[in-house]
C-alpha positions in Angstrom: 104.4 111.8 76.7 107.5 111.7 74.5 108.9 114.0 77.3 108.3 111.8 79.8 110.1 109.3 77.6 113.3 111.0 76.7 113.4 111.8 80.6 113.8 108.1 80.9 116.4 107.7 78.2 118.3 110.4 79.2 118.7 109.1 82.7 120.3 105.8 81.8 123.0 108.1 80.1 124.2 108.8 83.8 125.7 106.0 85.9 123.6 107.4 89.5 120.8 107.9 87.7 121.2 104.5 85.6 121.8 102.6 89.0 118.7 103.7 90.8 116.5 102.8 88.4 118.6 99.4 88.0 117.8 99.4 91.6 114.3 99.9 91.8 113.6 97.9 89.0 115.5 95.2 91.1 113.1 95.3 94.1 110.4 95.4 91.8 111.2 91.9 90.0 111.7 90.8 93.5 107.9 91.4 94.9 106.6 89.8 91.6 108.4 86.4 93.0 107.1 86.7 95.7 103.5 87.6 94.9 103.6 84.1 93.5 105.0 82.5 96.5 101.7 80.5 98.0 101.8 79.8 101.6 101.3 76.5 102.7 98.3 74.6 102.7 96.1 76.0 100.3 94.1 74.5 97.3 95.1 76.7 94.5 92.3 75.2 91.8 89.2 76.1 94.5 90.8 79.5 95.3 91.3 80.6 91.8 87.4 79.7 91.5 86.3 80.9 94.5 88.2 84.8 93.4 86.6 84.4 90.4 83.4 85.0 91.3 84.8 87.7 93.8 85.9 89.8 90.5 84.9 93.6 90.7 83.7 93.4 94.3 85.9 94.0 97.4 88.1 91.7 97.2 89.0 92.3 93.8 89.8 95.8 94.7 91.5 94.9 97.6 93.1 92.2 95.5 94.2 94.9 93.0 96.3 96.5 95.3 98.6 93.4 96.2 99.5 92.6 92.6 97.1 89.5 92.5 98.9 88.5 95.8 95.9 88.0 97.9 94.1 86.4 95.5 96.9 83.4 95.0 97.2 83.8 98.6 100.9 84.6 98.5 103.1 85.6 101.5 102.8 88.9 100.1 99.0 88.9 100.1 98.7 91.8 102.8 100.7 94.2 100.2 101.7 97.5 101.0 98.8 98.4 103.0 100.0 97.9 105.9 102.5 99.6 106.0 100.8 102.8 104.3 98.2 102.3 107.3 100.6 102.6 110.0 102.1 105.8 108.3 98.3 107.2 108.2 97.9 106.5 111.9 101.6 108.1 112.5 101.0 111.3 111.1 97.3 111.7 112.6 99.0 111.0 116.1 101.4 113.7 115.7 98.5 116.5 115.3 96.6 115.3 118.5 99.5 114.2 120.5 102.1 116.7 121.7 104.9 114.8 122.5 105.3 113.4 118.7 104.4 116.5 117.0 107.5 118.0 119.0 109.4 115.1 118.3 108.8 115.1 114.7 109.3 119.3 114.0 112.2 119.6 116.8 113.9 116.4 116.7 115.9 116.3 113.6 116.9 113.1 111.8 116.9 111.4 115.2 113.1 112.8 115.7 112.0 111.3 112.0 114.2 108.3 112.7 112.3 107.6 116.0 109.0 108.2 113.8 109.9 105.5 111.3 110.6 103.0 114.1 107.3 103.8 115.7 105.3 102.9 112.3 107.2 100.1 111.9 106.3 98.6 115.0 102.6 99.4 113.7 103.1 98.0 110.7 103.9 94.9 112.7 101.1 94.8 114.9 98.1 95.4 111.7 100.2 92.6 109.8 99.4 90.3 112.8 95.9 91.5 112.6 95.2 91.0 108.9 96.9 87.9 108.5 94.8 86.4 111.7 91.9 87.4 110.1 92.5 86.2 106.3 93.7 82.9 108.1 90.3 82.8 110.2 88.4 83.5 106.5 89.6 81.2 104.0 89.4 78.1 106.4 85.6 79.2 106.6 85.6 79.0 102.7 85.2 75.0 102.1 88.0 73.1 100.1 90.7 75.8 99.5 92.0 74.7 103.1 93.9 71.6 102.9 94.5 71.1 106.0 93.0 73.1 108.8 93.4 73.7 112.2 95.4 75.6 114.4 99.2 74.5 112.2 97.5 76.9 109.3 96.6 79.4 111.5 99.9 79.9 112.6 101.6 79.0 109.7 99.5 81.6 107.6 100.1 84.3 110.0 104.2 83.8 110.0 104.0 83.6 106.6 101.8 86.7 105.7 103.6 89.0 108.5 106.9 88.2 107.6 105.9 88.7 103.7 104.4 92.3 104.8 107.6 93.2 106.9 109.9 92.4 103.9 107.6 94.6 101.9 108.2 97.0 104.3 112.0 97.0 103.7 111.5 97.2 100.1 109.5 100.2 99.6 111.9 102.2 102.3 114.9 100.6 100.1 113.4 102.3 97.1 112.6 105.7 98.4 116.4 105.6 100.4 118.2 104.2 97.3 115.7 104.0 94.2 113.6 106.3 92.3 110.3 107.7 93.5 108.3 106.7 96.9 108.7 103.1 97.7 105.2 102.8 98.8 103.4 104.4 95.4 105.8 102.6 93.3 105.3 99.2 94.5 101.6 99.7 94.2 102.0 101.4 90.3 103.8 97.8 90.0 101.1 96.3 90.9 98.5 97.9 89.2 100.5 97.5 85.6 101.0 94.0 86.5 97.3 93.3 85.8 97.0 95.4 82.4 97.6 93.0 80.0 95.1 90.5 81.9 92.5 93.0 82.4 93.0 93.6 78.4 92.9 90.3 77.9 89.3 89.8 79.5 88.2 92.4 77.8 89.1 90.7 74.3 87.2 87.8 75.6 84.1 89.5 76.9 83.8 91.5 73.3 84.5 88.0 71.2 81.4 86.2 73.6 78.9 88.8 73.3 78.9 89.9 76.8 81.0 93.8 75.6 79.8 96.0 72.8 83.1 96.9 71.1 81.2 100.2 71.1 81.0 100.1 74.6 84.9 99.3 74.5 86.5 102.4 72.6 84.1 104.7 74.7 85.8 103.2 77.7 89.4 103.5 76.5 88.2 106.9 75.1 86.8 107.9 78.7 90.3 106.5 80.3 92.3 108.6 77.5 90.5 111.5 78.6 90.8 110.7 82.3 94.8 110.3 82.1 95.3 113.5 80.4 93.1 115.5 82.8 95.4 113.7 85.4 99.0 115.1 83.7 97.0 118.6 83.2 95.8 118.8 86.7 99.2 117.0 88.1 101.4 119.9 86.5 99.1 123.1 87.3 100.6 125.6 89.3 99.2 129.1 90.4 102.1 131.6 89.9 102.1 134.3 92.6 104.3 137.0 91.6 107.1 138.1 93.6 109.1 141.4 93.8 112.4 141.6 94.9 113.6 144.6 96.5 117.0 145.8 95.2 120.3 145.9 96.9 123.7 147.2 96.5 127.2 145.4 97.5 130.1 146.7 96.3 129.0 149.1 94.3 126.7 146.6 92.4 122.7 146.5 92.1 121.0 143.4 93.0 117.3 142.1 92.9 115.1 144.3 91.7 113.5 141.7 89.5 110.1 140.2 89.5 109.9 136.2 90.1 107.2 133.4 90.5 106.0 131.7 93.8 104.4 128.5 92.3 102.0 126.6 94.3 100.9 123.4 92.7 97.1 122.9 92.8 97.7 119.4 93.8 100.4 118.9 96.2 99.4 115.3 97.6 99.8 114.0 94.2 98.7 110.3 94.2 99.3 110.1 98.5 95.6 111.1 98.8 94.4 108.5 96.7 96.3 105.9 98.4 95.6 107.4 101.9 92.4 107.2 101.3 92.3 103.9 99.5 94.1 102.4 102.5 91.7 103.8 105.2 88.4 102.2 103.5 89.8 99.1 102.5 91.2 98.4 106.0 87.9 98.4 108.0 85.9 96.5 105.1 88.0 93.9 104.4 88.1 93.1 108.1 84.3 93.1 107.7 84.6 90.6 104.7 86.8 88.5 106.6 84.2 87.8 109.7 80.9 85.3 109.5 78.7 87.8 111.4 75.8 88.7 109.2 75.9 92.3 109.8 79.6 93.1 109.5 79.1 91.3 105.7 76.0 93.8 105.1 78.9 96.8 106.2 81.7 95.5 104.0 79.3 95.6 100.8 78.5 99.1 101.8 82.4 100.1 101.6 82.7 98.1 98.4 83.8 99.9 95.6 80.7 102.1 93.5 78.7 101.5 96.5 76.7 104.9 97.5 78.7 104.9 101.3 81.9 104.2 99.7 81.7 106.6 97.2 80.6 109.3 99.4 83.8 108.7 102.2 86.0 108.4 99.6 85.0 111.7 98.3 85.2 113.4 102.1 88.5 111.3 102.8 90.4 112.2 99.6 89.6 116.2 100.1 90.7 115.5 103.8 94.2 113.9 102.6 94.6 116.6 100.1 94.2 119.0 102.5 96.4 117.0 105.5 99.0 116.4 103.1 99.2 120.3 102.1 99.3 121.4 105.6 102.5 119.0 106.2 104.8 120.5 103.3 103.8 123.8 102.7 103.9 126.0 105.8 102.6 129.8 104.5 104.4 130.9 107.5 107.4 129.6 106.6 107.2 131.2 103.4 106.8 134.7 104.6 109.4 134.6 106.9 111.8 134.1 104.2 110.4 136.7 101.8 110.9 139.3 104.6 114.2 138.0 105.4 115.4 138.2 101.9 113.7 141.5 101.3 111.3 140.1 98.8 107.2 141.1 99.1 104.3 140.1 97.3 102.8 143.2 95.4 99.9 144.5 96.9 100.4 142.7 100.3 102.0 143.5 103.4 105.1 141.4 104.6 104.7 139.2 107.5 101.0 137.8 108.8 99.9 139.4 105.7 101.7 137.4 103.7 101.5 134.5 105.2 97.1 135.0 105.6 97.0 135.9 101.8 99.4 132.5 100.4 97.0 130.8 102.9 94.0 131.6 101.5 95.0 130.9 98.0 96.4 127.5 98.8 93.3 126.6 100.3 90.8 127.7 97.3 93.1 125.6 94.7 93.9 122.8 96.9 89.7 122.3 97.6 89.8 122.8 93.7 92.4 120.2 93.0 91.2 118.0 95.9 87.1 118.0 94.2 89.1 117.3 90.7 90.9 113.9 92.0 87.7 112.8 93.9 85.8 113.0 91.2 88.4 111.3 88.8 88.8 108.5 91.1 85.5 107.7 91.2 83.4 108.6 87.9 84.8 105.7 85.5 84.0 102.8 88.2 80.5 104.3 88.0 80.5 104.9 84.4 81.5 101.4 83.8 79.1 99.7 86.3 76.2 101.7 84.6 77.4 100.1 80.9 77.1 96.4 82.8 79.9 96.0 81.7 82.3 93.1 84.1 85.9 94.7 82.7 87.5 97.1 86.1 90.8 99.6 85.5 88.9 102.5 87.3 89.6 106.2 88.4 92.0 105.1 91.2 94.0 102.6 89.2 94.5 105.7 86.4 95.5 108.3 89.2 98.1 105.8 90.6 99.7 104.9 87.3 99.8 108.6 85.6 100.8 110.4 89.1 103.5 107.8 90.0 104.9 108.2 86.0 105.0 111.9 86.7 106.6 111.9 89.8 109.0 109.4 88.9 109.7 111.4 85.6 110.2 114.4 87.9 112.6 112.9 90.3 114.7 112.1 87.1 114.5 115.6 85.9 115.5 117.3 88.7 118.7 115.0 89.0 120.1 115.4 85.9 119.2 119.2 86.2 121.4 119.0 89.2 124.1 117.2 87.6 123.5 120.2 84.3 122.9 117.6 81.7 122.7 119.8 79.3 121.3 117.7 76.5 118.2 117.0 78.4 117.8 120.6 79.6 117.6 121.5 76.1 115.2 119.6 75.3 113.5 117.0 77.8 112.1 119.5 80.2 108.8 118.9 81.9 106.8 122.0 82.3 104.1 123.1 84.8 100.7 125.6 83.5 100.1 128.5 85.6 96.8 129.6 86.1 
């Protein structure tokens, strides 16, 4: 931790540095305003009450995600999501359809360009979706419409899609010209947002009875235990050695030595989680948002510690894990340039070998890492339904916060090792365990 915080303080010592965290701290003060931006029409007194009740369910999940947007019922009430959606269904279309798998491998910037434009459009078109459907929803809910009729409708609609499209421009504005991925930090803002309240509530349930303080240090002992399982996990590599074979130019002997090939047990980092997130909440709050009786049974199946959700989210994290390995590690790749360079795992032949043998240990530690983040993201919701306990900062909230701190912290590290900053080579350095 005090790593991670001399990372920081050594960053504002460099003007690029200084200014993209200037930056993205910018964009970030910038969605708070707006999550507090109401759209029109709405009676803010019956809403509070009627999300109130909602607390810990799926709208409070759901409603964790946007910052507390969706529950004011903000212009930025559809979040991120969106967005993050439209990139899911992206990248699955490129493995079943030719034509963009080719354009995203062969097309260069213009290929990834043409990529971007296509989410975009999709982020669009599930913005018009959502914000149809919440509009549909809260007029069913009595008094927190002021006025209905088709003016909200439409009204609602501009407001949220235009909210979700700005969002849109503000995550790809951090990741272009700020620190981190747009996307994860916007949510980590979010998520920290509602700390101090979630604290808060917990001070209260503990001074009315309702908490065993007890109850309360085993929880922040549990979360404790969960965030430092997350840096461990988040920084474990498996070190294959490497053997470079010697040459001689000019008279003089080069290579020879032995190096590392590290290959991180988790290389999704905190995308899985919100991948997988995404996909469930998209379905379920479309569910929540429609009258019929049985598409309100299915959207209490997909709510948070429910026995469905649970078990996709398990499945659907291991899958992102696994999807988001595939994309940026290619084993193939790698082999081709150890046999280029005259380099050779020991014990292994060059070529298909190679490549077969980094393949098979990428897929035991990634199923390893992927089981570990599954299980962190859901064992302290359960554990803190099973204390009857109403206080919620579960495993995925703690896998956002700590992965997108560490990648963040990472980015900043590897910039000012660029720009050999020597002070904080010395003696800010984050380092990864080999296994």
């Amino acid at each position: 931790m005090k790593e991670i915080f001399s990372t920081y303080v050594n960053a504002f010592k460099l003007k690029d540095t200084r200014d993209k965290i200037l930056f993205t701290l910018a964009m970030i003060a910038l969605y708070r305003v707006g999550a507090h931006l109401p759209v029109p029409g709405i009676n803010s007194a019956a809403l509070h009450a009627f999300f109130k009740e909602q607390a810990g369910g799926l709208l409070g999940f759901y409603d964790m995600f946007a910052g507390g947007a969706f529950g004011r019922m903000t212009i930025f009430s559809l979040g991120i999501m969106p967005y993050i959606s439209s990139s899911i269904i992206m990248s699955l279309l490129q493995v079943v359809i030719p034509s963009l798998e080719k354009l995203a491998k062969e097309g260069g910037e213009a290929g990834r360009r043409k990529i971007m434009q296509y989410s975009r459009y999709g982020t669009v078109f599930l913005a018009l979706i959502n914000a149809l459907g919440i509009s549909i929803w809260i007029q069913s809910i009595p008094n927190i419409v002021i006025n209905p009729g088709l003016g909200f409708h439409i009204t609602t609609v501009i407001a949220m899609t235009t909210g979700a499209i700005f969002i849109m421009w503000m995550g790809e504005r951090i990741t272009e010209k700020g620190i981190g991925n747009g996307a994860s930090v916007l949510i980590f803002a979010n998520i920290v947002e509602r700390i101090p309240w979630a604290t808060r509530d917990a001070f209260r349930l503990i001074y009315n009875a309702q908490m065993s303080p007890v109850v309360f240090i085993v929880i922040l002992a549990f979360m404790l235990a969960v965030t430092m399982a997350v840096v461990f996990i988040q920084g474990g590599t498996r070190r294959i050695p490497i053997q470079h074979a010697r040459r001689v130019v000019g008279g003089r002997v080069y290579g020879g030595q032995t190096s590392y090939l590290p290959l991180k047990v988790d290389h999704s980092g905190v995308i899985a989680v919100i991948f997988a997130s995404s996909i469930l909440l998209f379905p379920a709050t479309i569910a929540q948002f429609s009258n019929i009786g049985f598409l309100q049974t299915l959207s209490k199946m997909f709510s948070p510690g429910a026995l469905l959700h649970d078990l996709l989210y398990v499945l659907l994290i291991i899958f992102f894990c696994y999807f988001y390995t595939a994309i940026i590690v290619n084993p193939s790749d790698i082999a081709e340039n150890l046999q280029k360079y005259g380099s050779f795992i020991p014990g292994v032949r060059p070529g298909k070998a190679t490549s077969a043998f980094i393949d098979r240990i990428l897929t035991r530690i990634t199923l390893a890492g992927a089981i570990f983040v599954a299980l962190i993201a859901i064992m302290p919701y359960q554990l803190i339904r099973l204390a009857h306990v109403p206080f919620y900062f579960g495993g995925t909230s703690l896998l956002i916060v700590v992965g997108v701190s560490l990648e963040v912290a990472r980015q900043l590290e590897s910039q000012l090792m660029m720009r050999h900053y020597e002070g904080f080579i010395r003696r800010g350095r984050i380092r990864s365990r080999g296994y």
